[in-house]
C-alpha positions, 0 to 999 in steps of 0.5 A, a space after each residue: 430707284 433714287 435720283 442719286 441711286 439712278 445717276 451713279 448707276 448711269 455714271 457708272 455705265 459711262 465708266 464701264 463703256 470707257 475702261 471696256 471700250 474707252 473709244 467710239 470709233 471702230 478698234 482694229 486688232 492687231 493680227 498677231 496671236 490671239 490673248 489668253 482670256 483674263 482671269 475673272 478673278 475670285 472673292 474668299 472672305 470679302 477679298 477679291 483675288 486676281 492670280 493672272 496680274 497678281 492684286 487683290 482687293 478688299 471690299 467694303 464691309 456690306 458693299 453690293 457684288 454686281 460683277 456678274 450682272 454688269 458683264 456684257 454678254 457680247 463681250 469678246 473675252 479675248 479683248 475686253 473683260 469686267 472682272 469686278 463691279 461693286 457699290 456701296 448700296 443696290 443701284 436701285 436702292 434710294 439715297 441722298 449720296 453718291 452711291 460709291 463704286 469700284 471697277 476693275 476691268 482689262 482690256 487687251 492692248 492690241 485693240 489699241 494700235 499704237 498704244 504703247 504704255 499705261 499712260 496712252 490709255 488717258 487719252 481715249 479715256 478722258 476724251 470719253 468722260 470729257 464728253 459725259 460732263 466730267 472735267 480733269 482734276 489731275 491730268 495722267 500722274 504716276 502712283 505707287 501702289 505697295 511696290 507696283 507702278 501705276 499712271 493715276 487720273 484724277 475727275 470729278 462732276 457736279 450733281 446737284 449739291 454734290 460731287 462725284 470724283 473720280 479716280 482711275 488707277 491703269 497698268 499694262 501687263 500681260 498682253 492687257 490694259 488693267 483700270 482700277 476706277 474708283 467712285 466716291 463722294 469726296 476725294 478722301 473718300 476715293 483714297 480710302 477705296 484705293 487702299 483697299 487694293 493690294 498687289 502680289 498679297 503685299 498690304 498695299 502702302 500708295 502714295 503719291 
């Protein structure tokens, strides 16, 4: 595995540990009804469909499906869930280039007491990549996708002569925290991946 290959692999860990655990410190659940499991979702024809929070996305042509393997077994489905991990390359696949990435994961919002919109959620999750390295481009901003709305973060890390930035779209529905993360190595690149994200079958049309 490459240099650039194994530390996009790595970054990506530390982007799972924040959209799945975001804290370091013990959660307390709520007491209230259990959480229907979330819906791990579907990929028809290079599209990822999600029916439970109504998006879509669509991959990358010759992008990587690691979904299944990236799915912590431990994982209590009733508070947290991977339902998409793809790369650019095979994270053991070498290169010169950050190996570009998108993320969905959900979380149940009772695992964060207190917690009250989309926008709470940055504060874990910026302390956490605070502490690998990353530094804040843009602090929580609001940010339409097609008709939906959804809090955008903006980060980014050195890695040698290059960059990774990194955008992290989230929105509460149902009971769950949703984080769309992408990974690129510019920041136009990381608007390109956000294109690809669609909600209720509708092209998505974001801006900011």
């Amino acid at each position: 595995m490459g240099f650039w290959a194994r530390t996009a692999f790595s970054f990506l860990a530390v982007v799972l540990l924040g959209t799945l655990e975001a804290q370091q410190t013990p959660k307390h659940a709520s007491s209230g009804p259990a959480i229907p499991v979330a819906d791990p979702g579907t990929i028809t024809d290079n599209v990822y469909h999600n029916t439970a929070f109504g998006f879509a996305y669509k991959l990358p042509f010759g992008w990587v499906d690691r979904t299944q393997d990236m799915r912590e077994d431990s994982t209590d489905p009733k508070k947290s869930a991977l339902l998409l991990a793809v790369f650019e390359r095979p994270p053991e696949a070498s290169g010169e280039s950050v190996n570009s990435a998108v993320v969905v994961a959900a979380e149940a919002a009772s695992s964060y007491p207190g917690l009250r919109n989309a926008e709470n959620y940055f504060g874990p999750l910026t302390d956490l990549t605070k502490s690998k390295g990353l530094k804040v481009v843009n602090e929580p901003y609001e940010y339409s996708v097609g008709a939906r709305q959804l809090m955008r973060g903006d980060f980014s890390k050195p890695l040698g002569s290059l960059t990774m930035h990194q955008c992290t779209l989230v929105m509460m529905d149902k009971g769950y925290i949703v984080s769309f993360t992408f990974i690129g190595g510019t920041e136009d690149e990381v608007d390109g991946l956000v294109e690809g994200l669609s909600f209720a079958g509708k092209p998505s049309s974001p801006h900011k």
